[in-house]
C-alpha positions in Angstrom: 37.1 60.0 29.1 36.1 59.1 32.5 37.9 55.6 34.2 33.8 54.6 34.5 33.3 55.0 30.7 36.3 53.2 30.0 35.8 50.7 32.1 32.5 50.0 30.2 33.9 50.6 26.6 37.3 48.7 27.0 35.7 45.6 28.8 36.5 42.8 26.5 40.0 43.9 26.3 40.9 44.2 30.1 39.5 41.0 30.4 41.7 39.3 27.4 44.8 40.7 29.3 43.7 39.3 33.1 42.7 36.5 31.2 46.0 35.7 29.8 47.2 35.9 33.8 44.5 34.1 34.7 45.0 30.7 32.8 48.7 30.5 34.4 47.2 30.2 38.2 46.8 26.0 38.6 43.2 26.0 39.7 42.4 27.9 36.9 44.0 26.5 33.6 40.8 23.7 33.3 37.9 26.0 33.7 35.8 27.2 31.2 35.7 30.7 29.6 32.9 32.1 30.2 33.4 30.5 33.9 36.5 32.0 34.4 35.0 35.6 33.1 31.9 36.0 34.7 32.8 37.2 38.1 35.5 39.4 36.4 33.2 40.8 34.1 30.6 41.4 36.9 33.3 43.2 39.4 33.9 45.5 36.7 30.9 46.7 36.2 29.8 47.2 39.4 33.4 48.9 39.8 32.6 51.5 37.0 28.6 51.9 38.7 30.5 52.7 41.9 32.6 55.1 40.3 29.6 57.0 39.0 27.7 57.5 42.4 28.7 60.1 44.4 30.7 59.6 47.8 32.0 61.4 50.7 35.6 61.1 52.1 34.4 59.0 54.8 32.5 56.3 52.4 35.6 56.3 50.8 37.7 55.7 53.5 35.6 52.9 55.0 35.6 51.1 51.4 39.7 51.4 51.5 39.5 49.4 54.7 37.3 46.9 52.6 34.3 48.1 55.5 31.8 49.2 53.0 28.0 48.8 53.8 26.9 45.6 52.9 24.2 45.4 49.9 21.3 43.3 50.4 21.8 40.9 47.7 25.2 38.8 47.1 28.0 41.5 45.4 30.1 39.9 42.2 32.9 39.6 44.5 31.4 37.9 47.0 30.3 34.7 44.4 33.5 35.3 43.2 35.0 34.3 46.5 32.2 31.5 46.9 33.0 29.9 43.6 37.0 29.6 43.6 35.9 27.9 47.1 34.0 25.4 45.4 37.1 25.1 42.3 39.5 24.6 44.6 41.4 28.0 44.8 43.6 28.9 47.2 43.8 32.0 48.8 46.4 33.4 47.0 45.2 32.3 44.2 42.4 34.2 44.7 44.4 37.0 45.3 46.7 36.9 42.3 43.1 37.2 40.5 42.5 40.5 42.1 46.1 42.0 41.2 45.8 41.0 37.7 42.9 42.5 37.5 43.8 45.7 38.7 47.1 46.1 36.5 44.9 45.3 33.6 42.8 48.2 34.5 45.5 50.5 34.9 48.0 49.8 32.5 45.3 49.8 29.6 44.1 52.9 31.1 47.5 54.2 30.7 47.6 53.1 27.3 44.7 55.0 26.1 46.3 58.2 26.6 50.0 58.1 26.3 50.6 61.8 25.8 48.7 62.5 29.1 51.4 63.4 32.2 50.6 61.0 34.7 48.2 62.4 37.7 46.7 61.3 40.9 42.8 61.9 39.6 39.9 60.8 42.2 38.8 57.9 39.9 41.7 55.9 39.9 42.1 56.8 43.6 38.5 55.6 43.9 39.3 52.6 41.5 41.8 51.0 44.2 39.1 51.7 46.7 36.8 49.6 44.8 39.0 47.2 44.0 40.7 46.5 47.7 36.6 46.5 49.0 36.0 43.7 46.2 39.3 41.9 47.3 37.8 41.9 50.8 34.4 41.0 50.0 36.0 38.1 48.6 38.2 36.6 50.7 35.6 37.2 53.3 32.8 35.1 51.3 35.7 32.7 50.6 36.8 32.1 54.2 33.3 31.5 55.4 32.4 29.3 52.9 35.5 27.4 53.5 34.5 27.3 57.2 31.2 26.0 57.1 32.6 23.5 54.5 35.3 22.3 56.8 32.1 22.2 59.6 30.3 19.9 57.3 33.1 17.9 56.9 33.6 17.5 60.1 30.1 16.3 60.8 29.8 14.1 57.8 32.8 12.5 59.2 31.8 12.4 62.6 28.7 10.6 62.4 30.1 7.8 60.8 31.7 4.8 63.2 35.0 4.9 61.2 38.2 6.7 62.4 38.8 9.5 59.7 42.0 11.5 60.6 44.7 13.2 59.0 48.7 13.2 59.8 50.9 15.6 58.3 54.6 13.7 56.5 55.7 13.3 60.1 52.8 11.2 61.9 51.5 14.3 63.7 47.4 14.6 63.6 46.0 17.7 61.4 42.4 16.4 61.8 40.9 13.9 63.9 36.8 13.4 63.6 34.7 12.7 66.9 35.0 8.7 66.9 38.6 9.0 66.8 39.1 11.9 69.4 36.9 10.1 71.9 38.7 7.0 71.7 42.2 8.1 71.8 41.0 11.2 74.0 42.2 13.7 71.4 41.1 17.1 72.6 41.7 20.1 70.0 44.7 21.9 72.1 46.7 19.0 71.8 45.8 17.7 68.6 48.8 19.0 66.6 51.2 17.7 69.3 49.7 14.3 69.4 51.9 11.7 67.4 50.6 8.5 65.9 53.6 6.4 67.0 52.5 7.3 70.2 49.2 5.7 70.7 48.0 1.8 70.4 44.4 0.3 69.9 43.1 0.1 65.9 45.3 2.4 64.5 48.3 1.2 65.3 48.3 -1.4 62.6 49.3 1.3 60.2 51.7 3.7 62.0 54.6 1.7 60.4 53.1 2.0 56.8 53.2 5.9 57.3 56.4 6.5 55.7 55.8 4.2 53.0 52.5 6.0 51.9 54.4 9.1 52.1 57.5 8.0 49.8 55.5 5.9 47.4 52.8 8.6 47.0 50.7 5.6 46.7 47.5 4.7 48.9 47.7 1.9 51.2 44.8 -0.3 51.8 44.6 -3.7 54.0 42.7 -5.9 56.5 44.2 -6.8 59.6 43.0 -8.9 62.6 43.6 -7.6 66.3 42.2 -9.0 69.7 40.7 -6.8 71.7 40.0 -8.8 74.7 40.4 -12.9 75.6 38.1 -14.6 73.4 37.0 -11.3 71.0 39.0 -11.0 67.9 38.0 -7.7 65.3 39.1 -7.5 61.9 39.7 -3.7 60.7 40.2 -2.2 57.0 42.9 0.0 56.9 43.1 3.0 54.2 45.9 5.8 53.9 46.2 8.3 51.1 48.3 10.7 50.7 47.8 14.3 49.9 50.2 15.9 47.1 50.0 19.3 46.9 50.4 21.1 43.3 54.5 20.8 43.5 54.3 17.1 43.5 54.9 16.8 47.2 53.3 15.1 49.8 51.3 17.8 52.1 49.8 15.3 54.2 48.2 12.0 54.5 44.1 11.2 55.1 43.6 7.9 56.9 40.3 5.7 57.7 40.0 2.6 60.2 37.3 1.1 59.7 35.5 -2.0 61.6 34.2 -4.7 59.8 33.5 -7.6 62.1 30.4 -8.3 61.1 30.8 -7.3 57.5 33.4 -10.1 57.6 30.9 -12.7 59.3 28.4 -12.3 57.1 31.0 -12.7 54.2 32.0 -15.5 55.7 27.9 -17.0 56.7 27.5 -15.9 52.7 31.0 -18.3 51.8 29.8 -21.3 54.1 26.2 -21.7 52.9 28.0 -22.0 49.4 30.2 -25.0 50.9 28.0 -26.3 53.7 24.5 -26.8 54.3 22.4 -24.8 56.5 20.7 -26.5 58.7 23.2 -29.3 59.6 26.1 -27.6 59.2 27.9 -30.3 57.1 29.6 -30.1 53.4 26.6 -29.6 51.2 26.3 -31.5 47.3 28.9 -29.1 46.1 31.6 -29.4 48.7 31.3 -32.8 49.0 31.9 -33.3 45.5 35.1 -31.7 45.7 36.4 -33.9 48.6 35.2 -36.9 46.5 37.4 -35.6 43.8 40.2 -34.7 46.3 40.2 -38.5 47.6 39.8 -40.4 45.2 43.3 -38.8 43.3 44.7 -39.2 47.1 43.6 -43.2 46.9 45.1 -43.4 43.1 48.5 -42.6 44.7 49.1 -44.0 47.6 46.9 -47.5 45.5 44.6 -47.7 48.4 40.8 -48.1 48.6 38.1 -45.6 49.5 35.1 -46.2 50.2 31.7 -43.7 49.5 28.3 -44.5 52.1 24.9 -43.4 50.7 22.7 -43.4 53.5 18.5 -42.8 53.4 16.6 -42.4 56.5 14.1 -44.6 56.6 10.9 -43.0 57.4 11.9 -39.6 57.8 9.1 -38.2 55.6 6.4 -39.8 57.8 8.3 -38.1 60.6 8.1 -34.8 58.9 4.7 -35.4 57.9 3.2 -36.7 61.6 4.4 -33.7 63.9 5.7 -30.9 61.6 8.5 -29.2 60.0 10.7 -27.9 63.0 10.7 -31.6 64.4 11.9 -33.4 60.9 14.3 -30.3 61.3 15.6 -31.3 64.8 15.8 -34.6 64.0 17.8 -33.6 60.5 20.4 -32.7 63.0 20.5 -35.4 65.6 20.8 -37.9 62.6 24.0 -35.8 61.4 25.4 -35.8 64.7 25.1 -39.6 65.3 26.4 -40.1 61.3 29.4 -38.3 62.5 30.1 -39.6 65.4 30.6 -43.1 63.7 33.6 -41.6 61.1 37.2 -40.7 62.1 37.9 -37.1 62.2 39.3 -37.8 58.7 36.5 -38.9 56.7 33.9 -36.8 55.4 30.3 -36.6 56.0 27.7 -34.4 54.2 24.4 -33.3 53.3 23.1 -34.5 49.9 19.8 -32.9 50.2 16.4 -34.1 52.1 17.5 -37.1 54.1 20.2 -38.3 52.4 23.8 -37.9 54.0 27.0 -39.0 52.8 30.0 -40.7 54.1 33.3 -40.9 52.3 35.8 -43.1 54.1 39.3 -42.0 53.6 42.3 -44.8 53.6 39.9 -47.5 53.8 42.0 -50.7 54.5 39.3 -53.2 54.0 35.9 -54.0 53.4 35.7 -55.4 56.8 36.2 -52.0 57.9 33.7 -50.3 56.1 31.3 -52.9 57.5 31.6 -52.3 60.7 31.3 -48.3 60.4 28.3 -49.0 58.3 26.3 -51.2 60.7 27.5 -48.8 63.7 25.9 -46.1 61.5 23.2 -47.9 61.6 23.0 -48.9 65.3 23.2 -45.2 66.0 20.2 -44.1 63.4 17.8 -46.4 64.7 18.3 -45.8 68.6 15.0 -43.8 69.6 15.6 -39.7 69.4 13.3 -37.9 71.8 12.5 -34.5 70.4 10.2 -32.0 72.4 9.2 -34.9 74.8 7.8 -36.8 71.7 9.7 -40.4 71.0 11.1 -40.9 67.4 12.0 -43.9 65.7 13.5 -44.2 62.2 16.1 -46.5 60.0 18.7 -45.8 57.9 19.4 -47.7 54.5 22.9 -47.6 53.2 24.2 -48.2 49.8 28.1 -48.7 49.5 30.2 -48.3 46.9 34.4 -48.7 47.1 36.6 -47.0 44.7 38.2 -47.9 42.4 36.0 -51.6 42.0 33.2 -50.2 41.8 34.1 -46.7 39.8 36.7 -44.1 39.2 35.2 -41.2 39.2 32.8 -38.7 41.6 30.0 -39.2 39.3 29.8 -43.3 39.0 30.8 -43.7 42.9 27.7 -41.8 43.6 25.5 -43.6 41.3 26.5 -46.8 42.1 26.3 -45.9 46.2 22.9 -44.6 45.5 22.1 -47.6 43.5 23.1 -50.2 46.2 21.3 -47.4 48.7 17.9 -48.1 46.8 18.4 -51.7 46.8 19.0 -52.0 50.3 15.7 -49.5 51.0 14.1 -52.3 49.2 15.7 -55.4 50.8 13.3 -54.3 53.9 15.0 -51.1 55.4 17.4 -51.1 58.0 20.4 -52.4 56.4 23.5 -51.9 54.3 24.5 -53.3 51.2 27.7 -52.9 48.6 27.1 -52.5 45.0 27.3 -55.3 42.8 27.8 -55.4 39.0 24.1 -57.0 38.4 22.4 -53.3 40.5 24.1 -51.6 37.3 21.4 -53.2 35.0 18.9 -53.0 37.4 19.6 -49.3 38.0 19.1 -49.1 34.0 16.3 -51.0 34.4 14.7 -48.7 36.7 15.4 -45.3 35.1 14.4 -46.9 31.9 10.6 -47.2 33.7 10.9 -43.9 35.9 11.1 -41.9 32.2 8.3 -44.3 30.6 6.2 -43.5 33.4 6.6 -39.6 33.2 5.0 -40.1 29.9 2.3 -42.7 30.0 -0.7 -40.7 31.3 -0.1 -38.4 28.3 0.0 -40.7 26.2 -3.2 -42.9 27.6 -1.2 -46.1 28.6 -2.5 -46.0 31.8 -5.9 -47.4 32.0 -8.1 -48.7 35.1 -9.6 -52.1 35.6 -12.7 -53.1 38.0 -12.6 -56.1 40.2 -16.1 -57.3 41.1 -17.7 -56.8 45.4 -20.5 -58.8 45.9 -22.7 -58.6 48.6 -22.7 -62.3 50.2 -25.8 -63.0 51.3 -27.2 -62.1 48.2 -24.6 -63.0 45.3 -25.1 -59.5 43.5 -22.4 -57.5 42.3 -23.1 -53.9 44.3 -19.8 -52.9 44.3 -16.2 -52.5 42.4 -12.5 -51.6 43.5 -11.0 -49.7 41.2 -7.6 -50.8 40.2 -5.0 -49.6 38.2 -3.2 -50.8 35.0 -0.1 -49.8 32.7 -0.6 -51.3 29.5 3.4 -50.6 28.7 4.1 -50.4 24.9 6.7 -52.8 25.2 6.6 -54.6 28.6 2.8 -55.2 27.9 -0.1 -54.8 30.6 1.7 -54.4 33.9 0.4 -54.1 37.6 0.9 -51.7 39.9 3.8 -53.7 42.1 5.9 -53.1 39.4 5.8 -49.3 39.0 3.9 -47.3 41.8 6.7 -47.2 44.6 8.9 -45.9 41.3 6.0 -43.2 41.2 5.1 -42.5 44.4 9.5 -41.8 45.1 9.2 -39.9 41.6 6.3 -37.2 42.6 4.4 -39.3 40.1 1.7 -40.6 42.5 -0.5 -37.5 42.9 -1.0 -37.3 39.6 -1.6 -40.8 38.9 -3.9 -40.9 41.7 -6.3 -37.9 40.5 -6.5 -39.4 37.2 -7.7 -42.7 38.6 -10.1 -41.0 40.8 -11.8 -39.2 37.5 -12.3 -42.6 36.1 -13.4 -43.7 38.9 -16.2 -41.1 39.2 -16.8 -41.2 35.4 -17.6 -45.2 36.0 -19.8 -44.7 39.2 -21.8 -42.4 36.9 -22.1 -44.9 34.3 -23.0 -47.8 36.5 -25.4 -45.7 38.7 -28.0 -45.0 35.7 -27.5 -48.2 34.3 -28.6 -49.8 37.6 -31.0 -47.3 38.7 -29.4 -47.2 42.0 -26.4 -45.6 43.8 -23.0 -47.7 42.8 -20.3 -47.6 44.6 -16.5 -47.9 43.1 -13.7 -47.7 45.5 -10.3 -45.8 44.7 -7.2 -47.1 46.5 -5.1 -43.7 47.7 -1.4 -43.5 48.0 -0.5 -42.9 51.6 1.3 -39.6 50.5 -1.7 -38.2 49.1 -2.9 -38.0 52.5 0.6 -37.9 54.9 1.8 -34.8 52.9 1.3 -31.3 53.6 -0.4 -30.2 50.3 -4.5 -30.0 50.1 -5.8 -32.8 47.8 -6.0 -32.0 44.2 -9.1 -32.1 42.3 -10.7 -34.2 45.1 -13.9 -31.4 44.9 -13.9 -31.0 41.2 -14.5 -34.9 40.4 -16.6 -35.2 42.9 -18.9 -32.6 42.2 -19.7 -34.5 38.7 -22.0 -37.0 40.9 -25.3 -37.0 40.2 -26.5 -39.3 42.7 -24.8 -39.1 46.7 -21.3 -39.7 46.6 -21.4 -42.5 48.5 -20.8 -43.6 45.0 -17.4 -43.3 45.6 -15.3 -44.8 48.7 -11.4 -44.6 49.7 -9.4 -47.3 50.8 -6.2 -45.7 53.0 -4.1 -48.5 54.7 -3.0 -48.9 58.1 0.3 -46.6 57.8 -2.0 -43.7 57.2 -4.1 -44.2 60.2 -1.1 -45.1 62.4 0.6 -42.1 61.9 -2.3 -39.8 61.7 -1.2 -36.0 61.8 -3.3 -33.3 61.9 -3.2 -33.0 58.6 -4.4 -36.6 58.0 -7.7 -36.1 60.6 -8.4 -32.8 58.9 -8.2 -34.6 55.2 -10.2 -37.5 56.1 -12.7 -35.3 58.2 -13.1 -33.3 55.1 -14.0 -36.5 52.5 -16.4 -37.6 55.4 -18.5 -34.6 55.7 -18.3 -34.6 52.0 -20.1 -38.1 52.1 -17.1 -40.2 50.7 -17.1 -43.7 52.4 -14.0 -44.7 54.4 -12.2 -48.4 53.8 -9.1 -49.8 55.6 -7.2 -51.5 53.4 -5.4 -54.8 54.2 -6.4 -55.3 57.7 -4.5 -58.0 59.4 -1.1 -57.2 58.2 -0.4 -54.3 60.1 -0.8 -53.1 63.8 -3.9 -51.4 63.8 -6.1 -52.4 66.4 -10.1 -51.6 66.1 -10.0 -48.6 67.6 -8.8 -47.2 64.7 -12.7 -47.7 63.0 -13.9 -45.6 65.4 -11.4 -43.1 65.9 -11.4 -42.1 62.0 -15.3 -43.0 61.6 -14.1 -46.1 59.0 -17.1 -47.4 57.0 -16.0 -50.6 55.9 -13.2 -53.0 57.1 -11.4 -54.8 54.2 -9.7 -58.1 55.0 -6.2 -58.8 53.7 -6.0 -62.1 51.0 -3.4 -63.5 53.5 -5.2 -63.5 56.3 -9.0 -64.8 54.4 -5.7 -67.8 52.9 -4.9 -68.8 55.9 -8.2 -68.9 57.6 -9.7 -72.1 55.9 -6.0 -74.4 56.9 -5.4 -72.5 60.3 -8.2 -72.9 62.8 -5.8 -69.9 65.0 -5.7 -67.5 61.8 -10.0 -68.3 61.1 -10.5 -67.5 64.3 -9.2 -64.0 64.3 -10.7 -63.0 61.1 -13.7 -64.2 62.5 -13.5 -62.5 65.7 -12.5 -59.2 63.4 -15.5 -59.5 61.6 -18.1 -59.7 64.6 -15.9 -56.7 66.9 -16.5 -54.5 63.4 -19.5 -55.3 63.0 -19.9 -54.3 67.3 -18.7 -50.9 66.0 -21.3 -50.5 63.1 -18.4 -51.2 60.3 -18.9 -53.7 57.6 -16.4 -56.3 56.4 -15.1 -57.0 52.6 -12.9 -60.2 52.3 -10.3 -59.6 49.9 -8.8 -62.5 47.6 -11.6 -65.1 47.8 -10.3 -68.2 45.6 -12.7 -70.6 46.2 -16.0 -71.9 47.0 -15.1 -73.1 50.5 -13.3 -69.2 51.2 -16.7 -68.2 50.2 -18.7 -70.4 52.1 -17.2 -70.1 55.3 -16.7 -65.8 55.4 -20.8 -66.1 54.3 -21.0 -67.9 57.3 -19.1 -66.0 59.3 -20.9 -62.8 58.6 -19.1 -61.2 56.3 -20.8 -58.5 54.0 -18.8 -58.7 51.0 -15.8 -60.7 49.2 -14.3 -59.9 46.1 -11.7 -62.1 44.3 -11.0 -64.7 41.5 -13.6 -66.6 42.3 -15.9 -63.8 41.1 -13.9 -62.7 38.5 -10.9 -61.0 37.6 -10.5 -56.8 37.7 -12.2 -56.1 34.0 -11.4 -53.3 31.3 -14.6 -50.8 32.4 -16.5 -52.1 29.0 -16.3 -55.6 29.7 -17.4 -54.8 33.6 -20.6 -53.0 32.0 -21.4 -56.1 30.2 -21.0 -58.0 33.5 -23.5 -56.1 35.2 -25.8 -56.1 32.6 -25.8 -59.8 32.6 -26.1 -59.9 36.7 -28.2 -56.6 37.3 -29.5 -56.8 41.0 -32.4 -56.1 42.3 -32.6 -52.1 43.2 -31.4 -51.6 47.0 -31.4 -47.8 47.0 -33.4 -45.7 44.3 -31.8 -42.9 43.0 -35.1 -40.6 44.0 -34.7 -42.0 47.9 
């Protein structure tokens, strides 16, 4: 039988027996078996092809020399070569492969014809020949691979920033990539002579830990901190690994150094916005907290006081509101800046949120001494900030509470600061105040109506009463101000002193607002066919509903239900929107104009408006304040401005309406004086909207403007 027909016959057992071998070479004792076969399988066939072709003594020598003509497709040996690359063979292993294989050949060969004398025939000849070409197709395919693997490598590696190396067991370098040749100036000829004990910079915070990696076998990670320069400080990870080779040895070690400055930073941006607040820079809620906590244990043992500041700035939102965001922003941080500069170094100040700050005072000795920080906290708040050129003036109102009088824990401190805070906010601003035991039921009191309040539009205990305006030279009712009731299920029928600032610092007002407004409308409807005419009803409008950012809700909708012009319906702002008129406010107030809504300023007299303002913001109507129509009839000084008010408005085209008229001589004299309207209880009181229908059924005036005009 020919070695070629053998070959092809005998296949499965040759490759049990180099199979056998193969399994004891490390790389090899995990792989698969049909892995581990394939190329084997495939040499031998094309082995046994080869042996079949014809070849002269010159072809043969060339393949001895493993120089045989290359074929134009990949040979079995050459992804044989290729894929122990990839498996981690070594070069002898691959070569051990190749021997087995051969012995296999032979001494089955051998086997198959024992009685035979042993010769020197051309096919095994030719065998070895085909054998040594396969081994050198191989090892050729192998060490190119392994080449342009190690060139990949190197490239991978040296296009990243870090300092990848590696140091055989004695600290000398094997491998450095390009970040870490240019900065140590590691040139290729001197690579294996260049020592790492012998060079500073980065690296040199892990030249000690060398010999540790190495006898541990274990990888050694860290973080160190090195200056570079005066005044620059980098922070490097460190990483060495080492390299055990199959005996259990350490071959070598693989290091990294890598930079992470700004990985660091924006850990640490990441860990402070937890703790402080942004914008400031100050302990936020959460930190503050903490510090509360921290003190107060540090007052229980040394039995002294501490004592917690709540502060408000007054007037902030109108700030905010008048000239923008980045301004209530500036002066956010101006505000901090002064709070701090009151404390000790010591105490704590922080951030609550909005414009609230506070203040804990640490080893307070007295309450003296909390005065005195709290009014120079307040000296300092309400000295003028100038921001982009633009003078700023606003208040502070503290609320203080002292530990352990007025609570032992973070949580009722802060209550009962903010409690006292609120108190003081409405003692008239500007001030300070301590908490005292009576605030507690008040501050009951007060969420007690705050909840009831979140629920009474839902559940219709709001409702809206109408106050007679009569036209004065006439005596006809031609107008109504809308005003607003809470019929409370168990404090009865209460007026709006006693729960709109508790709505308008809730959120609540907005939606309190547009709900009166679609009564409002629904009424003017009403009244308007009953009368044949245009009636007017006037809606008084929380400040915020103009001062804030947001567009005005429903504003189009409800007026859109007016049949007649909506002159029908008129707003009554006061003297704080006008006075701090923003861009904002002009553009809302321009918008309700050209929508035909009537302008009113509200409680003229009390304020600082001067009559300018009816011009400047196209006011329709000029509404007296009771006080000042009170004083006028006793006080020939306080008669003579209302009266001088009403003839300058009327100068600018701008009627008047007297508010609070309580008698016949109040009447008298504003009819004499030229006053358009007057409403009060001398008319009548605000009615339920029924009742007010029945009044002008009984007093229905002549028509003064058909609905067809």
């Amino acid at each position: 039988m020919k070695l070629s027909d053998f070959i092809r016959a005998d296949i499965e057992p040759i490759l049990d027996a180099w199979e056998r071998f193969a399994r004891s070479v490390p790389s090899a004792s995990g792989m698969r078996r049909a892995s581990l076969r394939d190329h084997a399988r495939g040499i031998l066939q094309a082995i046994a092809a080869d042996l079949d072709r014809a070849q002269s003594r010159e072809q043969q020598s060339e393949k001895a020399q493993g120089r045989a003509p290359h074929p134009a497709s990949d040979t079995e040996a050459e992804l044989h070569g290729a894929g122990r690359m990839v498996s981690g063979f070594s070069v002898s292993e691959g070569l051990s492969e190749f021997r087995a294989l051969r012995a296999s050949v032979m001494r089955l060969w051998s086997e198959s014809s024992p009685s035979a004398p042993p010769v020197i025939d051309e096919d095994l000849v030719r065998f070895n020949e085909a054998i040594d070409q396969a081994l050198a197709e191989s090892i050729a395919r192998y060490s190119s691979d392994k080449v342009k693997t190690s060139r990949l490598f190197d490239t991978l590696l040296s296009s990243l920033p870090d300092l990848n190396f590696i140091l055989d067991t004695d600290g000398n370098f094997i491998y450095a990539n390009k970040a870490m040749a240019d900065l140590y100036g590691i040139v290729p000829d001197t690579l294996a002579t260049t020592n790492i004990g012998l060079i500073n910079g980065p690296i040199a915070g892990i030249r000690d830990k060398l010999r540790e990696v190495v006898e541990a076998k274990a990888t050694y990670r860290a973080e160190m901190q090195r200056k570079v320069r005066k005044g620059l400080e980098l922070t490097y990870e460190y990483l060495l690994a080492p390299v055990v080779g199959p005996d259990g040895s350490v071959d070598a070690v693989a290091g990294m150094v890598r930079d992470i400055t700004e990985r660091k930073a924006y850990e640490e941006n990441i860990k402070r916005g937890q703790n402080f607040d942004v914008l400031t820079g100050l302990p936020n809620r959460s930190l503050f907290r903490d510090r509360l906590q921290q003190e107060i244990r540090r007052a229980e043992r040394s039995h002294s006081l501490a004592a917690l500041l709540y502060i408000d700035l007054d007037g902030f939102k109108a700030v905010n509101d008048r000239l923008g965001h980045d301004v209530g922003d500036r002066l956010l941080q101006l505000a901090a800046q002064r709070i701090q500069s009151c404390v000790r170094a010591t105490d704590s100040v922080a951030r609550m949120g909005g414009d609230e700050f506070t203040v804990i005072l640490s080893g307070a000795n007295d309450v003296p001494q909390v005065e005195i920080v709290a009014q120079e906290i307040l000296d300092r708040v309400g000295t003028v900030f100038t921001i982009d050129a633009e003078d700023v003036i606003i208040s502070a109102s503290i609320g203080i509470a002292v530990f352990p009088m007025d609570g032992t824990t973070p949580a009722r401190l802060l209550g009962n600061a903010d409690q006292a805070m609120y108190v003081a906010k409405q003692a008239g601003r500007n001030r300070f105040g301590f908490y005292t035991a009576d605030m507690r039921e008040a501050a009951w009191a007060r969420r007690r109506v705050i909840e009831d309040l979140r629920h009474a539009l839902d559940e219709r205990q709001m409702c809206v009463h109408y106050q007679p305006i009569v036209e004065l030279s006439v005596g006809r009712i031609v107008k109504a101000e809308a005003l607003l009731r809470w019929q409370h299920p168990r404090s009865g029928l209460l007026l709006p002193a006693a729960f709109i600032g508790l709505a308008e610092d809730t959120g609540l007002i907005c939606e309190i607002d547009d709900w009166v407004l679609g009564q409002a409308v629904k009424r003017a409807r009403e009244w308007s066919a009953l009368l044949g005419m245009a009636f007017q009803v006037s809606v008084n409008t929380s400040p915020s509903e103009f001062m804030g950012r947001e567009p005005m809700k429903c504003w189009d909708t409800h007026l859109a239900r007016l049949p007649t012009a909506r002159t029908s319906i008129s707003i009554e702002v006061t003297e704080q929107v006008l006075l701090n008129a923003s861009p904002t406010v002009v553009d809302k107030l321009k918008a309700l104009h050209e929508a035909g809504v009537q302008l009113a300023l509200d409680r003229f007299g009390t304020g600082y408006s001067s009559m300018s303002c009816l011009k400047d913001f196209d006011v329709d109507y000029l509404k007296l304040d009771r006080s000042l129509v009170n004083e006028a009839v006793g006080d020939t000084d306080q008669r003579a401005v209302a009266e001088a008010a009403i003839v300058m408005a009327h100068m600018l085209g701008v009627k008047v309406i007297a508010e609070g008229v309580e008698s016949i001589e109040q009447r008298d004299w504003l009819k004499s004086a030229g006053c358009d309207y007057a409403q009060g209880h001398y008319f009548s009181d605000p009615l339920p909207g029924a009742d007010f229908t029945a009044l002008l059924r009984l007093r229905t005036p002549a028509p003064v403007q058909r609905l067809d005009s």
